[in-house]
C-alpha positions as CSV (number, residue, x, y, z in Angstrom):
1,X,14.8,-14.8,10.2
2,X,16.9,-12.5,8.7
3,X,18.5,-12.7,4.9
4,X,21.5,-11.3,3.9
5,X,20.8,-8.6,0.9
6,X,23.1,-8.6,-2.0
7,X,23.3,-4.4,-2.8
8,X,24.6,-5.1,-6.3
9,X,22.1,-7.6,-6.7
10,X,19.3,-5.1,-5.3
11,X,20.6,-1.8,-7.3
12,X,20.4,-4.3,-10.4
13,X,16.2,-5.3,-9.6
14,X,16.0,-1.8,-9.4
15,X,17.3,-1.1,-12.5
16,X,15.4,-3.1,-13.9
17,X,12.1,-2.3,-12.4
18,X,12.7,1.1,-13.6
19,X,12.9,-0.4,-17.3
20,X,9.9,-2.2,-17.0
21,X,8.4,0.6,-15.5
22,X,9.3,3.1,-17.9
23,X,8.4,0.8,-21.0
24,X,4.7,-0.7,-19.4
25,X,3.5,3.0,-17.4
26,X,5.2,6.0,-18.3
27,X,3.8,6.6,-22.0
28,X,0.2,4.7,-20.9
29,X,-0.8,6.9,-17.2
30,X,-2.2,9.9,-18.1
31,X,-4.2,7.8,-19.8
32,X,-5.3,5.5,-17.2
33,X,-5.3,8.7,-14.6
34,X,-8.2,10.2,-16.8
35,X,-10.2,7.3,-17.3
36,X,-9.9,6.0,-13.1
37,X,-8.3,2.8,-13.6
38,X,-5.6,0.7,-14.7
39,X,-5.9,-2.1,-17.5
40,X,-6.5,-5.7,-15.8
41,X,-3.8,-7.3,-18.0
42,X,-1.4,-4.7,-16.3
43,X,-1.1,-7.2,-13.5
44,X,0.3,-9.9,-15.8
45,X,2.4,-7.6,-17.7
46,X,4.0,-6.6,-13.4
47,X,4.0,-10.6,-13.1
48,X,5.8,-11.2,-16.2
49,X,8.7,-9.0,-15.2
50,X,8.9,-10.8,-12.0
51,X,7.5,-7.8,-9.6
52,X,4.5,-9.1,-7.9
53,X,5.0,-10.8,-4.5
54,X,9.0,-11.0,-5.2
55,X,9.6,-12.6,-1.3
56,X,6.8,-15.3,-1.5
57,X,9.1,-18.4,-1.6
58,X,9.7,-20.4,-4.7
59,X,7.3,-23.4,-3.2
60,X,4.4,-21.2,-3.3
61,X,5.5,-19.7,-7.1
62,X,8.0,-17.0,-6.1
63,X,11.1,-16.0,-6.2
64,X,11.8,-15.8,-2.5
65,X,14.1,-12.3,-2.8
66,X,14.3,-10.8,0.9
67,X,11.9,-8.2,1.8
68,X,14.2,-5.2,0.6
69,X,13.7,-6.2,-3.4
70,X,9.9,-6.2,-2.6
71,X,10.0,-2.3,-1.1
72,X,11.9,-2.1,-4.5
73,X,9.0,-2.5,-6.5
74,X,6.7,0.2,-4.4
75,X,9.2,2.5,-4.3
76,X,10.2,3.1,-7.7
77,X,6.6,3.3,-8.7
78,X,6.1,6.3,-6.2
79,X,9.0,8.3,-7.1
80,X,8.4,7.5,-10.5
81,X,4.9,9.9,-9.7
82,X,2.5,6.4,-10.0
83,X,0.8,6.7,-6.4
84,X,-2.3,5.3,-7.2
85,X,-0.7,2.0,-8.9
86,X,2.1,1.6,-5.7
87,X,-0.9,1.3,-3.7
88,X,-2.1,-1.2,-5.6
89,X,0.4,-2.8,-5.9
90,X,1.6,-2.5,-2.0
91,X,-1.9,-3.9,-0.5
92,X,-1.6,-6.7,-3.6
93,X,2.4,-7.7,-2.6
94,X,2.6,-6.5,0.7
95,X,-0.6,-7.1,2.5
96,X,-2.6,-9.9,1.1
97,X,0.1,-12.2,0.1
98,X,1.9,-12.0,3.6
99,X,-1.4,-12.7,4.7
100,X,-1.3,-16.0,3.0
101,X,2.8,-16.6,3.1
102,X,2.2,-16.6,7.4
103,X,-1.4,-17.9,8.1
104,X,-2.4,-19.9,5.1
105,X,-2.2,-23.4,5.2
106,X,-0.5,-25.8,2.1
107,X,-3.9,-26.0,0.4
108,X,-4.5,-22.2,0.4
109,X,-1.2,-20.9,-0.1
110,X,-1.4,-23.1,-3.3
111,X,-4.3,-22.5,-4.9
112,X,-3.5,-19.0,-4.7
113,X,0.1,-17.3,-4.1
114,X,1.2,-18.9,-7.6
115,X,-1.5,-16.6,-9.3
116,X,-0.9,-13.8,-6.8
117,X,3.0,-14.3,-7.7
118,X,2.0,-14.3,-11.9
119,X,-0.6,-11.9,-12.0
120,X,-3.6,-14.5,-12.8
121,X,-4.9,-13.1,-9.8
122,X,-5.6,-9.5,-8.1
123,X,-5.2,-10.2,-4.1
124,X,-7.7,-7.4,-2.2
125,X,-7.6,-7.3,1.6
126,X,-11.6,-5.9,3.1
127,X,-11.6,-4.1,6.3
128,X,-12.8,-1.2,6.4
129,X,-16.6,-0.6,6.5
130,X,-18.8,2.5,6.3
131,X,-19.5,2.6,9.7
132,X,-15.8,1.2,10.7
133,X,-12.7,3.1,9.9
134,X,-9.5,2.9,11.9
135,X,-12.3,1.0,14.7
136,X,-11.9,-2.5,13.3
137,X,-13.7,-3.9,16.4
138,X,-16.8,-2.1,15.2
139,X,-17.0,-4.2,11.8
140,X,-20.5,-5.3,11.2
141,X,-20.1,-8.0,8.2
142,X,-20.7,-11.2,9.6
143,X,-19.8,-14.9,9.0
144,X,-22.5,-17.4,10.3
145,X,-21.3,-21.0,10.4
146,X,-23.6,-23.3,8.3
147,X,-22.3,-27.5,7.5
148,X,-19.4,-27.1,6.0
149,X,-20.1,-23.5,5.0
150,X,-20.2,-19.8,6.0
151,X,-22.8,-17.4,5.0
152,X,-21.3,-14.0,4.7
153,X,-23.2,-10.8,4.7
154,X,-22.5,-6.9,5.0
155,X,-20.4,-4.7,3.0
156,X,-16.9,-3.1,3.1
157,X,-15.9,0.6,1.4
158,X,-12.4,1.9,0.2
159,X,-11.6,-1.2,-0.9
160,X,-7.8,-1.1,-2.8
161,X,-7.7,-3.5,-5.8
162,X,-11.5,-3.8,-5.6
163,X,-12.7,-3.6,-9.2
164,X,-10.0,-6.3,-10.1
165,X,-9.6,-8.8,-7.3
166,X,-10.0,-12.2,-7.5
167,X,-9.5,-13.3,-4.1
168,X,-10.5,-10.8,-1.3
169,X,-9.2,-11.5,2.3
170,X,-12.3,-10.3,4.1
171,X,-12.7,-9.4,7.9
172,X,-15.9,-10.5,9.4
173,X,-17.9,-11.2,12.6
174,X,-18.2,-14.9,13.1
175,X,-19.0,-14.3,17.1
176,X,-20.8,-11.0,17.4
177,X,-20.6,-11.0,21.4
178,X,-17.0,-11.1,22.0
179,X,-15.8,-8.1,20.4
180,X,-12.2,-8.3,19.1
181,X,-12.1,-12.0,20.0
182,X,-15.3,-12.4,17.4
183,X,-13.3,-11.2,14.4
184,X,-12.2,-13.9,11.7
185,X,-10.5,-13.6,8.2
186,X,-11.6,-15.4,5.4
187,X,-10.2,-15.9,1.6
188,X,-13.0,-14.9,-0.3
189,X,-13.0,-16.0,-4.3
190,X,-14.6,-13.0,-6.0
191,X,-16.1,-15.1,-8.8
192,X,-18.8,-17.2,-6.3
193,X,-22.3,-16.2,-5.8
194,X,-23.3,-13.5,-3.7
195,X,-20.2,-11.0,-4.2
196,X,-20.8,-7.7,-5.9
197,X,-18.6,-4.9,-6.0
198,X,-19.9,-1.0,-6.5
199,X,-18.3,1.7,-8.1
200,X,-14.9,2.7,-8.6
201,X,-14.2,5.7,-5.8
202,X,-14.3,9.0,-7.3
203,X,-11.3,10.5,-5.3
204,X,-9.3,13.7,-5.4
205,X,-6.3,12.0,-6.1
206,X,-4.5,8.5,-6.9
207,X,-7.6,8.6,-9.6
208,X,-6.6,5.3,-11.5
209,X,-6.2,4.0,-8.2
210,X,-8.8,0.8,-7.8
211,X,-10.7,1.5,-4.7
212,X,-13.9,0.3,-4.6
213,X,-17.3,-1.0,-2.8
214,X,-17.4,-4.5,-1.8
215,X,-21.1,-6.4,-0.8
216,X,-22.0,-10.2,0.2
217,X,-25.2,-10.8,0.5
218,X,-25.8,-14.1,1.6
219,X,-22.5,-15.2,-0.1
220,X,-21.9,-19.0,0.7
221,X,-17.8,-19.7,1.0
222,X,-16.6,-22.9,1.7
223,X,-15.2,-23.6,5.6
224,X,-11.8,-24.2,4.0
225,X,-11.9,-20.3,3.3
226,X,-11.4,-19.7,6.8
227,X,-7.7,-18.2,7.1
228,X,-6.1,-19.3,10.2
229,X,-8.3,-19.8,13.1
230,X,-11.2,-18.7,13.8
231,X,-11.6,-15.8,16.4
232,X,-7.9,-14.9,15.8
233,X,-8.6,-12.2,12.7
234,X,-7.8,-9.1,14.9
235,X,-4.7,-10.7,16.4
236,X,-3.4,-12.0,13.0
237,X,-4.4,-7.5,11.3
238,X,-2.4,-6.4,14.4
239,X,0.1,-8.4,13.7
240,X,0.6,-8.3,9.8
241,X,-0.1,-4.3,10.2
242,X,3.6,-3.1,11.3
243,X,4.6,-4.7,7.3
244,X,2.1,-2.3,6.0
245,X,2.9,1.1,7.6
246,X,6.1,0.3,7.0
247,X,5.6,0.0,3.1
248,X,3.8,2.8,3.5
249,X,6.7,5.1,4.9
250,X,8.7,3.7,2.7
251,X,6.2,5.0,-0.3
252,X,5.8,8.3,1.2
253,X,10.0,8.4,1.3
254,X,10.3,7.1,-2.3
255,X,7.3,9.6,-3.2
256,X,9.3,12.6,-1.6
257,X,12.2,11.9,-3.6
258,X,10.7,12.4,-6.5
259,X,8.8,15.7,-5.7
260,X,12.5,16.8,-4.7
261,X,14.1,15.4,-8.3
262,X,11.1,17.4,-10.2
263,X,11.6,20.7,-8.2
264,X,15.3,20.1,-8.6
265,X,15.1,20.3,-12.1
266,X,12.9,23.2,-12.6
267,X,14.5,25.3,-10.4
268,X,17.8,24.9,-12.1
269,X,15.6,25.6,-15.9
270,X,13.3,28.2,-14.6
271,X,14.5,32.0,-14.8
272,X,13.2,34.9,-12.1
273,X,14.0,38.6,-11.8
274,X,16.4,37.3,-14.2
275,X,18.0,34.8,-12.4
276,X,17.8,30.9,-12.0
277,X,15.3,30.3,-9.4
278,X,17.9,27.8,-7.8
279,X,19.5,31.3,-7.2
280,X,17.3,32.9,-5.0
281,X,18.0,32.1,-1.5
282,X,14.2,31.4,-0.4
283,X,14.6,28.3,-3.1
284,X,18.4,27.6,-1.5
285,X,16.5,27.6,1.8
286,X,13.2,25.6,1.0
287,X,15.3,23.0,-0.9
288,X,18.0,22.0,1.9
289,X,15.0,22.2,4.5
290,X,13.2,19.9,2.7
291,X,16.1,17.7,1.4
292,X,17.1,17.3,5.4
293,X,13.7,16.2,5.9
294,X,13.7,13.5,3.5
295,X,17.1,11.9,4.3
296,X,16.3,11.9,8.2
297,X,13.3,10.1,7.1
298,X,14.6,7.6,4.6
299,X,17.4,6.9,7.1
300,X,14.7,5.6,9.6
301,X,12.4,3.5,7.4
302,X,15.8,2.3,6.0
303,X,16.5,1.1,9.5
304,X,12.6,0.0,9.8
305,X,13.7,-1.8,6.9
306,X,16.4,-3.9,8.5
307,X,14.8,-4.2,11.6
308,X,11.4,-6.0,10.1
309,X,13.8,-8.1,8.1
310,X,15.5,-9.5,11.4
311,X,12.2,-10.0,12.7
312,X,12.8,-6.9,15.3
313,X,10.1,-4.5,14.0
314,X,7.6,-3.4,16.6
315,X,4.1,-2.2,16.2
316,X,5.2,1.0,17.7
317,X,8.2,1.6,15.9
318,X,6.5,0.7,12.3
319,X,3.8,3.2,13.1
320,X,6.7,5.9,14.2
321,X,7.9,4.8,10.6
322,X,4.2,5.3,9.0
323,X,3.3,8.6,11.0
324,X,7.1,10.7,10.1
325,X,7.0,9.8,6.6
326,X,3.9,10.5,5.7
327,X,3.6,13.2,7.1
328,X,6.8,14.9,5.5
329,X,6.3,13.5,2.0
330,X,2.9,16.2,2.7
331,X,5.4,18.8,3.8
332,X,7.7,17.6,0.5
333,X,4.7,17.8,-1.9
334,X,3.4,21.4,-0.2
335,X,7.1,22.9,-0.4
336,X,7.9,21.5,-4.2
337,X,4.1,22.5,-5.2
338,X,4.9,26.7,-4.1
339,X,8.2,26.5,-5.9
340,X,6.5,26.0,-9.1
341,X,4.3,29.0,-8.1
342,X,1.4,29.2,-11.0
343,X,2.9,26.2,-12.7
344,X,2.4,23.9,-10.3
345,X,-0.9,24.0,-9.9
346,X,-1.5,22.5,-13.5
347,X,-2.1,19.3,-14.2
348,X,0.4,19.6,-17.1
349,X,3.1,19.8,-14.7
350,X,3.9,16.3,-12.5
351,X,4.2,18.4,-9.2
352,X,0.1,18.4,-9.0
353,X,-0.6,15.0,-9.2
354,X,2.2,14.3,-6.3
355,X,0.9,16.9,-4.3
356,X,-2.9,15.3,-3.8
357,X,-2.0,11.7,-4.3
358,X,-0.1,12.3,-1.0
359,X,-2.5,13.0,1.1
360,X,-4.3,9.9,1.6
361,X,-1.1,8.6,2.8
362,X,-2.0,10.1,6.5
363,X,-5.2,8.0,6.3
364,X,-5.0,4.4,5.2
365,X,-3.4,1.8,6.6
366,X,-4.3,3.7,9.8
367,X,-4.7,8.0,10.2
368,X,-1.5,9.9,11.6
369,X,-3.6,10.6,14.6
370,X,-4.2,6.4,15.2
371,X,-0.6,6.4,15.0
372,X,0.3,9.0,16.9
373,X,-2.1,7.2,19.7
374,X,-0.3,3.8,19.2
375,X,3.2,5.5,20.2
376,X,2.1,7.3,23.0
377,X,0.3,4.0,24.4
378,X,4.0,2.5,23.7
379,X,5.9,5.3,26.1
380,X,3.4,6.8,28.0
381,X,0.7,3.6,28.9
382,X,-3.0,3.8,28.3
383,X,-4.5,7.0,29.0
C-alpha cells in the first residue's frame, strides 16, 4: 500500500533533521569516533526529535510518516560524514522495527515499538555467526523447546547496535535437520539471564559504530518471544532483506554526495601550479565522471524508493539497488580521496573517514558478490 509523499512536507523533515543533527553530532563525533562508540542517551536525544522508526504507525508509538521520511533520517547522517551512526541507526529503524511492524503480534509490537519509536530501547537484529556469513542456512545457535520456554545457546559476531541493545531479534536453529525450514526468529530482551555481549569491534572504519559479540548460553526466553512462526525465520530474512539493501543504497548515495560536496569545495579553495585546482582539467574530468555516477545512481534507488513504497520492490531489483550504489560511493570516496592528494590522507581532513567507512558497505547486509549472484539467479536461472 502505497502513501502519497508530501515533498514540501519531506524537504521540511529534512531540514529539520539536519538541525538536529548538526546541534546533537557535529561538535560531539570526533569525539565519539576516538573513543569507538556513541553515548547511550544519544538514542533518546534521535527519539526526542522524532527520528527513530518515523513509519511505525501511531498505534504502535509512531508517527506513521511513509517510508521516504525514514530514508530521510539515514541519509542525512551519511552525507553529513556519520557512517558509523546511519548504520546504527538503519539496522535500529529499518531492520528490526519492520521486523516487528510485519510479523509481531499486538502483544509484541507493544511492549516494544513504543520504546524502539522513543529511544527507551536500542533494537539489534543477530544473524551472522563466526562460522556463518552471507550462509544463513549454516547458523549454528540453536533454540530447544522446553514448557513454555526456549533455551537458546551459541553466539553471533558483527553484531550492529550490540553494546546498546535492549531487544535483540536473534536467528536460531529450532529444527537442526531441516535446513532453511529449521530457522526461527526470536525477540530476545537483553537484560534476562544468560545473554552476554563481548567487545566492541575494533574496525578500520565506522569506529564509533556499535558492532559487537553476542553469546547465550543456556539463555531461557519465554515461548511468547517467538516472532512469527516457528520454521518461517529464513522466509520472513528473505523477505524483510530487499528493505535493507535498499537503505543501504540509499546510504552509499547519500554518502557519495557528500564526498562530492567536500571535494567540491576544496577544489574551488585549493591553488596548484598557480591555479584553482577546479581548473585543471584532470579535476574538470574526475568531477563530472564522478558526479554522472552518483546521479545515475540516486535516480535508481530513488525509483527503488517508490517502487518499495507501492509494494513493487523485488529481491532482485533491491539487490541491483544495494550492489550499484555501493559500489560507486567506493569509486566516489577513491576519486574525492586522490583529489585531495597528501591532504586527504589525514584524518584532519573529512575525506579520510568517508573513504574507509565506505567500504564495509560492499559487505553487510549481504557482499556485492551475494548480490551479484542473486541477480544473475533472477535473469540467467540457477547455475
Amino acid at each position: 500500500m502505497t502513501m502519497s509523499v508530501d515533498k514540501e512536507e519531506l524537504a521540511m523533515f529534512r531540514d529539520s533533521v539536519v538541525k538536529v543533527l548538526e546541534k546533537e553530532v557535529t561538535p560531539h563525533y570526533e569525539t565519539w569516533e576516538k573513543s569507538g562508540l556513541v553515548p547511550r542517551e544519544l538514542w533518546n536525544t534521535l527519539g526526542d526529535a522524532g527520528m527513530l522508526c518515523v513509519d511505525v504507525p501511531e498505534e504502535w508509538g509512531g508517527i506513521g510518516a511513509p517510508f521516504q521520511f525514514s530514508v530521510v533520517v539515514g541519509e542525512e547522517l551519511a552525507r553529513m560524514g556519520f557512517g558509523a551512526l546511519s548504520t546504527n541507526v538503519m539496522v535500529h529503524s529499518d531492520i528490526v522495527a519492520p521486523y516487528l511492524s510485519h510479523m509481531g503480534n499486538d502483544e509484541q509490537r507493544q511492549q516494544w515499538l513504543p520504546r524502539l519509536v522513543s529511544g527507551e530501547a536500542v533494537g539489534a537484529i543477530a544473524m551472522t555467526e563466526p562460522g556463518a556469513g552471507s550462509d544463513l542456512q549454516a547458523i549454528r545457535t540453536s533454540a530447544v523447546k522446553d514448557g513454555d520456554e526456549y533455551i537458546l545457546n551459541g553466539s553471533k559476531t558483527f553484531i550492529t547496535n550490540g553494546q546498546h541493545a535492549d531487544m535483540v531479534i536473534v536467528a536460531a536453529k529450532t529444527d537442526p535437520k531441516a535446513g532453511a525450514r529449521g530457522i526461527s526468529l526470536f525477540l530476545v530482551d537483553t537484560s534476562l539471564p544468560g545473554f552476554s555481549k563481548g567487545r566492541n569491534l575494533d574496525k578500520i572504519g565506522q569506529h564509533s559504530g556499535d558492532t559487537s559479540e553476542l553469546f547465550f548460553s543456556d539463555m531461557r526466553i519465554p515461548a511468547s518471544a517467538l516472532l512469527g512462526e516457528e520454521g518461517q525465520g529464513f522466509i520472513y530474512l528473505m523477505r524483510e532483506l530487499p528493505r535493507e539493501r535498499l537503505v543501504i543504497g540509499a546510504l552509499g548515495v547519500a554518502a557519495a554526495r557528500g564526498s562530492l560536496d567536500l571535494t567540491i569545495a576544496y577544489a574551488q579553495e585549493r591553488e596548484l601550479f598557480g591555479q584553482k585546482l577546479a581548473q585543471l582539467q584532470n579535476t574538470r574530468f574526475e568531477i563530472a565522471r564522478m558526479e554522472t555516477d552518483y546521479r545515475i545512481n540516486k535516480a535508481f534507488v530513488d525509483q527503488c524508493i517508490d517502487q518499495y513504497d507501492m509494494g513493487e520492490l523485488d529481491a532482485p531489483t533491491a539487490s541491483m539497488a544495494k550492489y550499484s550504489a555501493t559500489e560507486m560511493q567506493c569509486r566516489v570516496a577513491d576519486g574525492c580521496l586522490q583529489l585531495f592528494g597528501g591532504y586527504g590522507y589525514t584524518t584532519e581532513y573529512p575525506i579520510s573517514r568517508a573513504f574507509i567507512d565506505a567500504r564495509v558497505q560492499r559487505i553487510y547486509g549481504g557482499t556485492s558478490e551475494v548480490m551479484k549472484e542473486i541477480i544473475a539467479r533472477s535473469v540467467l536461472g540457477k547455475a
